[in-house]
ZAGUMI-381524 format. One record per atom (N, C-alpha, C, O): residue in one letter; atom name; x negated, y, z negated. Coordinates in nm, 4 decimals. Each point is the difference from the previous one (the first is absolute). Layout:
ZAGUMI-381524
{kolro->a, kolse->CA, xx->X, yy->Y, zz->Z}
...
//
This chain:
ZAGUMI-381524
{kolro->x, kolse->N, xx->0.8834, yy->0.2472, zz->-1.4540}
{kolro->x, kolse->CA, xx->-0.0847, yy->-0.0175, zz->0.1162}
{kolro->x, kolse->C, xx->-0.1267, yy->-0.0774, zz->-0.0350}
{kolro->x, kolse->O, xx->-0.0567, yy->-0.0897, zz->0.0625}
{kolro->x, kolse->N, xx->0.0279, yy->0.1462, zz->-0.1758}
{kolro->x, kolse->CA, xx->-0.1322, yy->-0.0790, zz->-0.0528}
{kolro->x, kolse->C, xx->0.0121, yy->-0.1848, zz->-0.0290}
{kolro->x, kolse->O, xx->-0.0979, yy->-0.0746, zz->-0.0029}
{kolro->x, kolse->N, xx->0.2186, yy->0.0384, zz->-0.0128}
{kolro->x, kolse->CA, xx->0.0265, yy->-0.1247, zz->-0.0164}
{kolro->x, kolse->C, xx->0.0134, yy->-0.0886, zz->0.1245}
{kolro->x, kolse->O, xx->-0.0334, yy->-0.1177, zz->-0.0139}
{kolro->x, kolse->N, xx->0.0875, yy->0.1670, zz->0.1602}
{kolro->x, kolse->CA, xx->0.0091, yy->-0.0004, zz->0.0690}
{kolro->x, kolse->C, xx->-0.1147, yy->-0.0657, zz->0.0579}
{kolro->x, kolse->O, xx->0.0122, yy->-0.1145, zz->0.0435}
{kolro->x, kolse->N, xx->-0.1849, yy->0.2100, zz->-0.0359}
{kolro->x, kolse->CA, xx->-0.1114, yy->0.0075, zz->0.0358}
{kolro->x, kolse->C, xx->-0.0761, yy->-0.1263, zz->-0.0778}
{kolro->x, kolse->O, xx->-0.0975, yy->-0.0694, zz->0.0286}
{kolro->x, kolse->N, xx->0.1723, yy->0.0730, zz->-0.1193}
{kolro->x, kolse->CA, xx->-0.1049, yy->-0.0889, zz->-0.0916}
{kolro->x, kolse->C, xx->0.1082, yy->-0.1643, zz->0.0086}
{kolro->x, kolse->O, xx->-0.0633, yy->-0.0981, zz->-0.0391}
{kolro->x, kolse->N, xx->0.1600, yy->0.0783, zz->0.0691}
{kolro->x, kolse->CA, xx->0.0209, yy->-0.0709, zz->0.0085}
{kolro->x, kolse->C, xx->0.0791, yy->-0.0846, zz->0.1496}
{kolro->x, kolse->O, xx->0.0710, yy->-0.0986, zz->0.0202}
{kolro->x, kolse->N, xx->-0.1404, yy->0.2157, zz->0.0652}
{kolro->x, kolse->CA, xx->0.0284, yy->-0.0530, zz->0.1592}
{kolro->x, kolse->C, xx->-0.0231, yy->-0.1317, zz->0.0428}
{kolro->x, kolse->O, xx->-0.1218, yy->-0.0059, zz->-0.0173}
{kolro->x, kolse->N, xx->0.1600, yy->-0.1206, zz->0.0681}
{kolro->x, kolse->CA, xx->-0.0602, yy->-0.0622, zz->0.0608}
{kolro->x, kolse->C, xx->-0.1453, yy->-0.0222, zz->0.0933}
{kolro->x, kolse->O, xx->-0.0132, yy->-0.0841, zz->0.0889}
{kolro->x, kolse->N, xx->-0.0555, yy->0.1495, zz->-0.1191}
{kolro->x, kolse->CA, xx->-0.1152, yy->0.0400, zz->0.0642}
{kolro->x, kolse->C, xx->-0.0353, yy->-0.1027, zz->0.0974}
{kolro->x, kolse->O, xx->-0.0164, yy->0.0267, zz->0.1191}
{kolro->x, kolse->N, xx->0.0023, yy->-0.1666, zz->-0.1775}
{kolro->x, kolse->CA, xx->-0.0290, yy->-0.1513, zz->0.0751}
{kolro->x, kolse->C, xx->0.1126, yy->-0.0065, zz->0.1644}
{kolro->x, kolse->O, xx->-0.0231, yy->-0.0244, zz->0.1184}
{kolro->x, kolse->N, xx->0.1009, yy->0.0477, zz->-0.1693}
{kolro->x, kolse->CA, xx->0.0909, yy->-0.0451, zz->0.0835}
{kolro->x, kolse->C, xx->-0.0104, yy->0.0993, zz->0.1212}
{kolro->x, kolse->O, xx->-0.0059, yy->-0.0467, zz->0.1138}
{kolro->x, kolse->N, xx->0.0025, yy->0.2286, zz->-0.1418}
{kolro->x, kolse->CA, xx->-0.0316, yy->0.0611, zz->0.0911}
{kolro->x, kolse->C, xx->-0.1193, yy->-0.0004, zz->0.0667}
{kolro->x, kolse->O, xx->-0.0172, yy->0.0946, zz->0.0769}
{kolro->x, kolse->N, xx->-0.0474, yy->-0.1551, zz->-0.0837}
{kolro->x, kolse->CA, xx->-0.1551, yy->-0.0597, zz->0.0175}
{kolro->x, kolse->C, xx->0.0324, yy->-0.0956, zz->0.1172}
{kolro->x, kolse->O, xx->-0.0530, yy->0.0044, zz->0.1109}
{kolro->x, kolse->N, xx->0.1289, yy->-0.0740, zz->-0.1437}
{kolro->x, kolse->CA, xx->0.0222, yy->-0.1435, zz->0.1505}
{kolro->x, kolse->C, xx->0.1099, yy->0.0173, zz->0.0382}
{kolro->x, kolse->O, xx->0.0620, yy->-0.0984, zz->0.0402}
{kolro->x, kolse->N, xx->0.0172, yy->0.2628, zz->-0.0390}
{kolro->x, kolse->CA, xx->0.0658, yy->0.0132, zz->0.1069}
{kolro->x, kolse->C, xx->-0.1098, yy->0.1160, zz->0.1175}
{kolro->x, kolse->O, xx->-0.0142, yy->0.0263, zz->0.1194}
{kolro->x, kolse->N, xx->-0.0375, yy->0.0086, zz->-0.2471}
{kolro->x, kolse->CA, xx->-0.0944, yy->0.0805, zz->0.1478}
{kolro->x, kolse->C, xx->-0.0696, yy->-0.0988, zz->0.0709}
{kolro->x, kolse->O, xx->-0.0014, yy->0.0163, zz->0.1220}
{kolro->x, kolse->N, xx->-0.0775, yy->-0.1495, zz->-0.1821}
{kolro->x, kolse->CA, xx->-0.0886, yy->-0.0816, zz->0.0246}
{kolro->x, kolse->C, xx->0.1485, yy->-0.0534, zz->0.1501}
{kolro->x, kolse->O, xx->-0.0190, yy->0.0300, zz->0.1178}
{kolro->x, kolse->N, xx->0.1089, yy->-0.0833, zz->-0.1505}
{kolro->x, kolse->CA, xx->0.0731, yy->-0.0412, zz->0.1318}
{kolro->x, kolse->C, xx->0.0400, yy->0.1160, zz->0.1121}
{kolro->x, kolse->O, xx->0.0412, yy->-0.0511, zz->0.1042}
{kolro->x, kolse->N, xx->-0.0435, yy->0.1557, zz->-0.1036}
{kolro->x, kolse->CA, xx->0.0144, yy->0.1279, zz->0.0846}
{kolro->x, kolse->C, xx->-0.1106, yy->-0.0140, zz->0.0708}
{kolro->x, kolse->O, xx->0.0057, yy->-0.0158, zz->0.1219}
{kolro->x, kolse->N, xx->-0.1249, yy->0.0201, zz->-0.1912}
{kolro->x, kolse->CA, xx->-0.1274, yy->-0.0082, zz->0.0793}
{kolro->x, kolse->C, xx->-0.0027, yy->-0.1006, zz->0.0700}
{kolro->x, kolse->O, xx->-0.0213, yy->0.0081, zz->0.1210}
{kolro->x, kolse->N, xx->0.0453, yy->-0.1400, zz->-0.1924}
{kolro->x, kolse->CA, xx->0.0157, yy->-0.1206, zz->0.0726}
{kolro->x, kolse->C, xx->0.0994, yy->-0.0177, zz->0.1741}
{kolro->x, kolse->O, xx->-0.0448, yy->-0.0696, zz->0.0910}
{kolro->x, kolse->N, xx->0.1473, yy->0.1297, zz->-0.0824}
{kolro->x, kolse->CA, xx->0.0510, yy->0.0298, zz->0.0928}
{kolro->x, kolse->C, xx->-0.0594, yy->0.0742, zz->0.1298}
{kolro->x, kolse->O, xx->0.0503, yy->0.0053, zz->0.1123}
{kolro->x, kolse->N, xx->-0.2059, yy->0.0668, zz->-0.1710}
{kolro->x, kolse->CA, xx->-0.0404, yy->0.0835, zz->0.0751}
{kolro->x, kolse->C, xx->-0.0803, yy->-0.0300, zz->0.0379}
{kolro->x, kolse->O, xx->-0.0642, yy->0.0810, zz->0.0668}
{kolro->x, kolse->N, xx->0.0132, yy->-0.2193, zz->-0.0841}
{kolro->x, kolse->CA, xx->-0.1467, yy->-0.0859, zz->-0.0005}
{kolro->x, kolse->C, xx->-0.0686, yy->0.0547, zz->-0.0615}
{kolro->x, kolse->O, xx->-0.1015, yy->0.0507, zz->0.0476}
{kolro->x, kolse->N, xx->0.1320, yy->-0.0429, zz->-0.1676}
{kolro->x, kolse->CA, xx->-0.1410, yy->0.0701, zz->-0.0883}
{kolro->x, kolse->C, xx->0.0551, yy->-0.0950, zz->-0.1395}
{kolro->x, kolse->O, xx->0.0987, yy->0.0273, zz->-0.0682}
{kolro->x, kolse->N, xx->-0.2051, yy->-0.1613, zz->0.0458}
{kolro->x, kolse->CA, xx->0.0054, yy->-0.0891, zz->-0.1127}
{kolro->x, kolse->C, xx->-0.0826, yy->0.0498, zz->-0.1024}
{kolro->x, kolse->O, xx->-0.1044, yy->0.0488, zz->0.0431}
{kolro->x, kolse->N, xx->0.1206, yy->-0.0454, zz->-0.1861}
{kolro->x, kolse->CA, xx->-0.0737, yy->0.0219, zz->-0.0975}
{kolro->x, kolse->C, xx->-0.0460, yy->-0.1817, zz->-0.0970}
{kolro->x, kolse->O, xx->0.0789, yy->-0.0802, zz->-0.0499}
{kolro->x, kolse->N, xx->-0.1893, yy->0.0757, zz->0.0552}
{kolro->x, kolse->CA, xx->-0.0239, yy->-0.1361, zz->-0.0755}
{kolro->x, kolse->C, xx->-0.1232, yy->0.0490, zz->-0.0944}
{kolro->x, kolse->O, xx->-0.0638, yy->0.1018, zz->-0.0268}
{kolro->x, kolse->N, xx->0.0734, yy->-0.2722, zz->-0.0140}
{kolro->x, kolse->CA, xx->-0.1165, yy->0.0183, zz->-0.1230}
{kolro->x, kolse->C, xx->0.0209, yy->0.0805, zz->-0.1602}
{kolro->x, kolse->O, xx->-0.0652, yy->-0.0259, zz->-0.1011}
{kolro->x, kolse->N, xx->0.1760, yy->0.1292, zz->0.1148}
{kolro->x, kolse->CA, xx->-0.0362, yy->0.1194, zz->-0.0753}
{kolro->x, kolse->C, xx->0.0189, yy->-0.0293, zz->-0.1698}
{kolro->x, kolse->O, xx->-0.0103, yy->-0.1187, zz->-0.0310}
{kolro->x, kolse->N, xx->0.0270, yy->0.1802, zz->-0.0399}
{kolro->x, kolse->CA, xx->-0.0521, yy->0.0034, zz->-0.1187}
{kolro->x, kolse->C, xx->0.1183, yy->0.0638, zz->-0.0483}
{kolro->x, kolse->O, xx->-0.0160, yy->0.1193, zz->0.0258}
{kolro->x, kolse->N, xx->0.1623, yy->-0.1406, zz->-0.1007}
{kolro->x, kolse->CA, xx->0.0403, yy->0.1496, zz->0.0004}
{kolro->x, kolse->C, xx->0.0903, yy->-0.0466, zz->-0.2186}
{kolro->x, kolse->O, xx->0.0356, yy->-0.0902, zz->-0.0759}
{kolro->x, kolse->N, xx->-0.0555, yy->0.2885, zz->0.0971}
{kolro->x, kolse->CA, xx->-0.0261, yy->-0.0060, zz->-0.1417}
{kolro->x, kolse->C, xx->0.0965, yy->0.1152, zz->-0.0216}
{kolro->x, kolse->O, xx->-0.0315, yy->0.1101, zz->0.0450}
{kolro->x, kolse->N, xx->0.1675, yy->-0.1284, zz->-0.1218}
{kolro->x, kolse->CA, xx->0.0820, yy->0.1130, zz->-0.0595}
{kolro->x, kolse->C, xx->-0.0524, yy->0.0692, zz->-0.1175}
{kolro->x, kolse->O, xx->-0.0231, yy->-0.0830, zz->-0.0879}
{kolro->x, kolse->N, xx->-0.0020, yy->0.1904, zz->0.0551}
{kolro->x, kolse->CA, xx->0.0146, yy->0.0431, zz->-0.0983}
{kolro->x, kolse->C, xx->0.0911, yy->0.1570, zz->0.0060}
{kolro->x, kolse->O, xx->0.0505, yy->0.0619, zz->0.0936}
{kolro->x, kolse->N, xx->-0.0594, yy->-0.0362, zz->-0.2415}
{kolro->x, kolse->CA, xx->0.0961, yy->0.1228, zz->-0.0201}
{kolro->x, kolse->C, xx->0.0926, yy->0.0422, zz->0.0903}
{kolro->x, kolse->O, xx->0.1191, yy->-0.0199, zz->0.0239}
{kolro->x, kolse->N, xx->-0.2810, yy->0.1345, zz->0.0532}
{kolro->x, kolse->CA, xx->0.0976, yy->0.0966, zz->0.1067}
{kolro->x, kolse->C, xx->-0.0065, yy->-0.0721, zz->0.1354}
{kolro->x, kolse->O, xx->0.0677, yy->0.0542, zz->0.0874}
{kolro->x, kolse->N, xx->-0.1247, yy->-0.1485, zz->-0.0565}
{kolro->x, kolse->CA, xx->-0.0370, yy->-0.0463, zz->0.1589}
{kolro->x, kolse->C, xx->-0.0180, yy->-0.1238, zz->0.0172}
{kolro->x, kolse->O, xx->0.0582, yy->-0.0865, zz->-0.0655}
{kolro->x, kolse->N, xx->-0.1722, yy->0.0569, zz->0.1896}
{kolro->x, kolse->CA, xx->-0.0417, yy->-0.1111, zz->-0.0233}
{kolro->x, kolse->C, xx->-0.1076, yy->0.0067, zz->0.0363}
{kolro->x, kolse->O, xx->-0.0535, yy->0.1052, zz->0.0352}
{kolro->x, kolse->N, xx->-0.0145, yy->-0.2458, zz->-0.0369}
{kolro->x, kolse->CA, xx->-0.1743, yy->0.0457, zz->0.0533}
{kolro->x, kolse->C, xx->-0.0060, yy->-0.1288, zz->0.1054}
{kolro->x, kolse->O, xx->0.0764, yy->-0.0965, zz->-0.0028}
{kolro->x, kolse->N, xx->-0.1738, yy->0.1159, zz->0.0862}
{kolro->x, kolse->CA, xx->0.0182, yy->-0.1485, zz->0.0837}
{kolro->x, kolse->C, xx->-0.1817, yy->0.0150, zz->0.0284}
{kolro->x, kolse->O, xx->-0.0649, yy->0.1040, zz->0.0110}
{kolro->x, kolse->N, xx->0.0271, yy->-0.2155, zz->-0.0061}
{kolro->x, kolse->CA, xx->-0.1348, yy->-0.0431, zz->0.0358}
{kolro->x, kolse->C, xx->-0.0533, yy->-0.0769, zz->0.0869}
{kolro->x, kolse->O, xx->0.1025, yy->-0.0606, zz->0.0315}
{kolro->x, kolse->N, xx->-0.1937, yy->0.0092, zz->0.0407}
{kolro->x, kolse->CA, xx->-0.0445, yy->-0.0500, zz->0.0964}
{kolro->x, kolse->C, xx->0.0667, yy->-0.0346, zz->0.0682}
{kolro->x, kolse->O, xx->0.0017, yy->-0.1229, zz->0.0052}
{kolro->x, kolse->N, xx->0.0890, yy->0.1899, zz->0.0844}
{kolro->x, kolse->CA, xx->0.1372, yy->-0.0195, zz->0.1136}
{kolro->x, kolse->C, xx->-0.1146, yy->0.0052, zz->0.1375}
{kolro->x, kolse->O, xx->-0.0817, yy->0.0920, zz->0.0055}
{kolro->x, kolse->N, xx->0.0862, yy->-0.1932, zz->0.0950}
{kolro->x, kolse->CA, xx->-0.0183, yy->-0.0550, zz->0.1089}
{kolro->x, kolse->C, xx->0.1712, yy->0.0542, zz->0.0420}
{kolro->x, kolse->O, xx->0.1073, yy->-0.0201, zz->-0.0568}
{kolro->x, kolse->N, xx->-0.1537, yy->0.1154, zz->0.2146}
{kolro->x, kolse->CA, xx->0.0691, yy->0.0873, zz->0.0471}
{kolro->x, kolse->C, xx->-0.0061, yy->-0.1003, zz->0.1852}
{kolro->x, kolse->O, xx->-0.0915, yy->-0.0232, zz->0.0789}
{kolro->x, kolse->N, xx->0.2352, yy->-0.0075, zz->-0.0805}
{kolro->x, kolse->CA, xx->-0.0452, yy->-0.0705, zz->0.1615}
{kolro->x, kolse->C, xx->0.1023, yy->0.0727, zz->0.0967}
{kolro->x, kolse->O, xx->0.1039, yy->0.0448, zz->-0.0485}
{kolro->x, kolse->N, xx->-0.1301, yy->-0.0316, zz->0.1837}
{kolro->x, kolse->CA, xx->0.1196, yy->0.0529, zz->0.0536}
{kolro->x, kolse->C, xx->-0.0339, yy->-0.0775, zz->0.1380}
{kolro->x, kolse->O, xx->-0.1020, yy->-0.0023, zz->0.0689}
{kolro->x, kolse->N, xx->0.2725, yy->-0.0822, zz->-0.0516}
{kolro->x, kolse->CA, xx->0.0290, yy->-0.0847, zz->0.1077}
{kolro->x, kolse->C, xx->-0.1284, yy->-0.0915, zz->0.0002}
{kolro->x, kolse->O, xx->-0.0639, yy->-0.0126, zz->0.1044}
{kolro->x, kolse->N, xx->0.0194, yy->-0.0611, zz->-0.2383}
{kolro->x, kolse->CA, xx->-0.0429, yy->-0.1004, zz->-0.0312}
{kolro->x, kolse->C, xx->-0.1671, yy->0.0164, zz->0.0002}
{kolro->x, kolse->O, xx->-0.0936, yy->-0.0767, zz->-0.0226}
{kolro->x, kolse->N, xx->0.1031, yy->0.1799, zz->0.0502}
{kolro->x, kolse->CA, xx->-0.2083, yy->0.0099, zz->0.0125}
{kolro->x, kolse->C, xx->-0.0125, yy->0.0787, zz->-0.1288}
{kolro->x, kolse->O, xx->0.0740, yy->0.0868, zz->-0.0460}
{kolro->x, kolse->N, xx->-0.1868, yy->-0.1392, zz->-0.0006}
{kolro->x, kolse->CA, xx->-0.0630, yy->0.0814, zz->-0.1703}
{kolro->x, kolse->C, xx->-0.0501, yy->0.1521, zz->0.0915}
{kolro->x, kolse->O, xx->-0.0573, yy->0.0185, zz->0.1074}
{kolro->x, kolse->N, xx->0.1108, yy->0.0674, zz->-0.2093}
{kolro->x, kolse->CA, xx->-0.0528, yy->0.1414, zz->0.0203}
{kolro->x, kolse->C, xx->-0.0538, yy->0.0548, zz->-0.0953}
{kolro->x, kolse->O, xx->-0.0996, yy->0.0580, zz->0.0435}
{kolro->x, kolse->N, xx->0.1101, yy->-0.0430, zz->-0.1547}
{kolro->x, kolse->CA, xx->-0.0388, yy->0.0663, zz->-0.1507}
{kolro->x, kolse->C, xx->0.0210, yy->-0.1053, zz->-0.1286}
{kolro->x, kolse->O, xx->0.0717, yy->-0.0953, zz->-0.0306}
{kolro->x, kolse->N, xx->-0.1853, yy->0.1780, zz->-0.0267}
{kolro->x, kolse->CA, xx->0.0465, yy->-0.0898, zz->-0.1490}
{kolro->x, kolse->C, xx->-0.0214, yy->0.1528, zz->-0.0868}
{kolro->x, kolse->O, xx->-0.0800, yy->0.0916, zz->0.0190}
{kolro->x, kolse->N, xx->0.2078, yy->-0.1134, zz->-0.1388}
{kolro->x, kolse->CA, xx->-0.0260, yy->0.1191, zz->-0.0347}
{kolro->x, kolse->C, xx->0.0330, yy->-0.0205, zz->-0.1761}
{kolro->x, kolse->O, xx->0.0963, yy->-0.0410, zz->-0.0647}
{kolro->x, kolse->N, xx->-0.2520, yy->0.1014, zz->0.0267}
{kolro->x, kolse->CA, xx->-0.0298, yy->-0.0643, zz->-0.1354}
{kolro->x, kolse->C, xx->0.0734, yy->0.0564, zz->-0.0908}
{kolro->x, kolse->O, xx->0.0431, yy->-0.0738, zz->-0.0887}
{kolro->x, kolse->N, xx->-0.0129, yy->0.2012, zz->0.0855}
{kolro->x, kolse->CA, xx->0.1650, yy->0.0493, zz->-0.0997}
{kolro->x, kolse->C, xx->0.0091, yy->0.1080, zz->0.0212}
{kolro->x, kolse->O, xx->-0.0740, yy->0.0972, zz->0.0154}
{kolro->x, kolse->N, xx->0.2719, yy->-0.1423, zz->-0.0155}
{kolro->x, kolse->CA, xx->0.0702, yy->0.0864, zz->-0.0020}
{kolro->x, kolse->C, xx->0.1140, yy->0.0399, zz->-0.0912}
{kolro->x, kolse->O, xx->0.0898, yy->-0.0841, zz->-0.0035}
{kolro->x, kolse->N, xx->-0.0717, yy->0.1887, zz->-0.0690}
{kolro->x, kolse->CA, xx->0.0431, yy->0.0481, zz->-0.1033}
{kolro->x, kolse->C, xx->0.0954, yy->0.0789, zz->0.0348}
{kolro->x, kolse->O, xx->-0.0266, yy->0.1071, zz->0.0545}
{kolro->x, kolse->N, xx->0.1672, yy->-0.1491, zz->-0.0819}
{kolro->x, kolse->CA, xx->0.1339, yy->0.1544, zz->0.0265}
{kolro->x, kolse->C, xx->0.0175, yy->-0.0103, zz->-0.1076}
{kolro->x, kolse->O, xx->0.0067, yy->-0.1058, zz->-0.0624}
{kolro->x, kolse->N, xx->0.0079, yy->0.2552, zz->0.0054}
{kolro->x, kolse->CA, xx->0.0905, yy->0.0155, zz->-0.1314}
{kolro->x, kolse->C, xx->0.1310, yy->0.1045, zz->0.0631}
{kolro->x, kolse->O, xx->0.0174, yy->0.0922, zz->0.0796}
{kolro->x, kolse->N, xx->0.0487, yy->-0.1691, zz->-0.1657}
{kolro->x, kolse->CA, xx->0.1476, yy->0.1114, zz->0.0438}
{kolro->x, kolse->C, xx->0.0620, yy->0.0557, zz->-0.1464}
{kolro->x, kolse->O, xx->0.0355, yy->-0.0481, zz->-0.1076}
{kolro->x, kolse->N, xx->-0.0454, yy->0.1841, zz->0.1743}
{kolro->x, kolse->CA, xx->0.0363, yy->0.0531, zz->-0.1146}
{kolro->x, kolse->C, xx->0.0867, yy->0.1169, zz->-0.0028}
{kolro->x, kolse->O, xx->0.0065, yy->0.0511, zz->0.1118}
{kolro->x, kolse->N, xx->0.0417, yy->-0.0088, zz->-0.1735}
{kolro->x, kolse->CA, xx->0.1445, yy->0.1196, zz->-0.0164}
{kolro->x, kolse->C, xx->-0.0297, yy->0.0853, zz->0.1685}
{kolro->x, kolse->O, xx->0.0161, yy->-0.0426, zz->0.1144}
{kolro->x, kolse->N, xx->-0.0433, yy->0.1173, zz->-0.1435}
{kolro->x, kolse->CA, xx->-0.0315, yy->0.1153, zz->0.0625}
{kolro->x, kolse->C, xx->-0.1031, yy->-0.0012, zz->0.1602}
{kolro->x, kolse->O, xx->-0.0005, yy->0.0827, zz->0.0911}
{kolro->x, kolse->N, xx->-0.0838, yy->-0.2190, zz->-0.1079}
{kolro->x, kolse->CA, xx->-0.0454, yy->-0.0213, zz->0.1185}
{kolro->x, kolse->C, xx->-0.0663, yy->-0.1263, zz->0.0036}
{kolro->x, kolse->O, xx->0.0236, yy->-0.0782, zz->-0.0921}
{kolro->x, kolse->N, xx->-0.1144, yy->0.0399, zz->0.1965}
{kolro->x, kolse->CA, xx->-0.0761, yy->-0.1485, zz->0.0045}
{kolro->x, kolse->C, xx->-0.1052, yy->0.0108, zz->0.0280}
{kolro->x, kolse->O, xx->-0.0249, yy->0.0895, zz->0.0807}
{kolro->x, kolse->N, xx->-0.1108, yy->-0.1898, zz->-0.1422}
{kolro->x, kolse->CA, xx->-0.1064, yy->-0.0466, zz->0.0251}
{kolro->x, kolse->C, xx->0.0035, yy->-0.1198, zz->0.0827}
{kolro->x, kolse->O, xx->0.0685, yy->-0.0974, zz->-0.0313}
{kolro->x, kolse->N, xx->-0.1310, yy->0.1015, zz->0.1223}
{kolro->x, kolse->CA, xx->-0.0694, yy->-0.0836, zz->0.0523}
{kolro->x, kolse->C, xx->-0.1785, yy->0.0060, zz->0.0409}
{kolro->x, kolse->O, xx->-0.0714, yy->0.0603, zz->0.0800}
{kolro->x, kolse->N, xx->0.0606, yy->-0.1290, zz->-0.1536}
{kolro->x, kolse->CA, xx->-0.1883, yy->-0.0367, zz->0.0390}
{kolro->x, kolse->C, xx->-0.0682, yy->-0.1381, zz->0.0102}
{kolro->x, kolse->O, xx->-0.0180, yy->-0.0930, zz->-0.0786}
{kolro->x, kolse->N, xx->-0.0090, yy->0.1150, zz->0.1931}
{kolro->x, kolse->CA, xx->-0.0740, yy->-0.1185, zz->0.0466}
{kolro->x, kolse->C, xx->-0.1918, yy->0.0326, zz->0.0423}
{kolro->x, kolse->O, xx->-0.0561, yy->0.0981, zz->0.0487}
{kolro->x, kolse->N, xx->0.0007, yy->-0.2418, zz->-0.0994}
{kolro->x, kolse->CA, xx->-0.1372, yy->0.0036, zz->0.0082}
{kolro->x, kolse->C, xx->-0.0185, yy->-0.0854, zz->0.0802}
{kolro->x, kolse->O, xx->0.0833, yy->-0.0757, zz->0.0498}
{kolro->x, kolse->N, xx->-0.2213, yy->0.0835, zz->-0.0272}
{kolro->x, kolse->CA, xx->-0.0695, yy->-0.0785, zz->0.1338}
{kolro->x, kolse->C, xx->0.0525, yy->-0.1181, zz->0.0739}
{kolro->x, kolse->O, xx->0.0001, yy->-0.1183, zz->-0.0340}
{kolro->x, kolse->N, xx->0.0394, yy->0.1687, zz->0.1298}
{kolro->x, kolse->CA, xx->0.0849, yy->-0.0555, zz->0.0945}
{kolro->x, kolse->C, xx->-0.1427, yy->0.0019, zz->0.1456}
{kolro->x, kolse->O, xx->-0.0484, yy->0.0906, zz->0.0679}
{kolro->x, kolse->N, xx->0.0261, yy->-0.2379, zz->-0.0756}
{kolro->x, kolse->CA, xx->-0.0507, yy->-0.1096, zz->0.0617}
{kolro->x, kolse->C, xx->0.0042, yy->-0.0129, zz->0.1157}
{kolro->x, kolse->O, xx->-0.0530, yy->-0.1104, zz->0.0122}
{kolro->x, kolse->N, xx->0.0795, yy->0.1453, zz->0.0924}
{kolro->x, kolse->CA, xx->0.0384, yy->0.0092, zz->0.1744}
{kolro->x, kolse->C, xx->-0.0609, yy->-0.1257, zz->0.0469}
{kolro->x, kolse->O, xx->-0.1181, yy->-0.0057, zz->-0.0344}
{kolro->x, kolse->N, xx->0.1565, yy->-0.0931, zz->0.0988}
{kolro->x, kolse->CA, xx->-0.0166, yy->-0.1310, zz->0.0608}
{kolro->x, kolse->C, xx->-0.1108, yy->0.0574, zz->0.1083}
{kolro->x, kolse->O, xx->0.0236, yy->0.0961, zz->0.0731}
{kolro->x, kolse->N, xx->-0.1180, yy->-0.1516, zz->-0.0736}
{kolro->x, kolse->CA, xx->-0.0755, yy->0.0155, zz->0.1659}
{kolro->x, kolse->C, xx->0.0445, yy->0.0419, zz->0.1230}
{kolro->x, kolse->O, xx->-0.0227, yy->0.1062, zz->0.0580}
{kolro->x, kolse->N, xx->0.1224, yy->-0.2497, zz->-0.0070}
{kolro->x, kolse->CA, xx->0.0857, yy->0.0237, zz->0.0877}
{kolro->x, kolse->C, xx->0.0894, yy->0.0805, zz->0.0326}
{kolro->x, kolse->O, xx->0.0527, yy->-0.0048, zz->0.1112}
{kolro->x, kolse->N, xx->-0.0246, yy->0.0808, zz->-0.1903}
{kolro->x, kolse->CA, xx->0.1214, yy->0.0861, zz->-0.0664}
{kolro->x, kolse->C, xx->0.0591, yy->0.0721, zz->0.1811}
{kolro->x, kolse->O, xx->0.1085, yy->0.0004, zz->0.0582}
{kolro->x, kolse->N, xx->-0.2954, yy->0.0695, zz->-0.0120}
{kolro->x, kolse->CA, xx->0.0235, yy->0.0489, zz->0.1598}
{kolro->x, kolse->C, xx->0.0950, yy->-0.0910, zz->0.1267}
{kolro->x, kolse->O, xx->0.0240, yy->0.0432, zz->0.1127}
{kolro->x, kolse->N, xx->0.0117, yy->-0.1546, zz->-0.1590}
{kolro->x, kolse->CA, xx->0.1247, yy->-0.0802, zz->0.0958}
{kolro->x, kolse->C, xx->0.1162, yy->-0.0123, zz->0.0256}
{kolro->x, kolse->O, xx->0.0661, yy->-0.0646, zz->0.0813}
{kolro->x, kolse->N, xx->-0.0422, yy->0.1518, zz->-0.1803}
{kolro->x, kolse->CA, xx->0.1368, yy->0.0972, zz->-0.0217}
{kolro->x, kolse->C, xx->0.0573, yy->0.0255, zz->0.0905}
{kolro->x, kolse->O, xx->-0.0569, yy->0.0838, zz->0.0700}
{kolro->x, kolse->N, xx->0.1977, yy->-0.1360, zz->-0.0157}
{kolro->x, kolse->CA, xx->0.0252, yy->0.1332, zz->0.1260}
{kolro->x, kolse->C, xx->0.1132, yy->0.0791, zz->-0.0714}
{kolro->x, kolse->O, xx->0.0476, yy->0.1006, zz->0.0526}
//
């Protein structure tokens, strides 16, 4: 199992979520992204949905690991406009 974790495709499950979202109007650009070990890390991701900027979000960190998952994300940026939302 441990080989498994450590040697998952991590990248690749990364831009199938990135196209799921995409389907949903929710684009990820700009970002930064970085495999290591257990996860990955992604950095300054510009968050748009149905083409208007909404967030920028300076990092986010999943580790996956045996028994359960991290995810943590830091300061996440909210666009001004963000209220035009419907």
């Amino acid at each position: 199992m441990l080989f498994l974790i450590l040697f998952a495709p991590k990248e690749e499950l990364y831009y199938k979520l990135e196209h799921e979202l995409n389907s949903n109007g929710i684009t990820i650009s700009d970002e930064l992204f970085e495999s290591n070990l257990f996860g990955i890390s992604i950095r300054d991701a510009k968050i748009y949905y149905k083409d208007l900027y909404v967030a920028k979000v300076k990092s986010l960190d999943l580790s996956i690991l045996y028994l359960y998952d991290i995810l943590e994300i830091k300061s996440v940026e909210f666009a001004e406009d963000i209220s035009q939302l419907d």
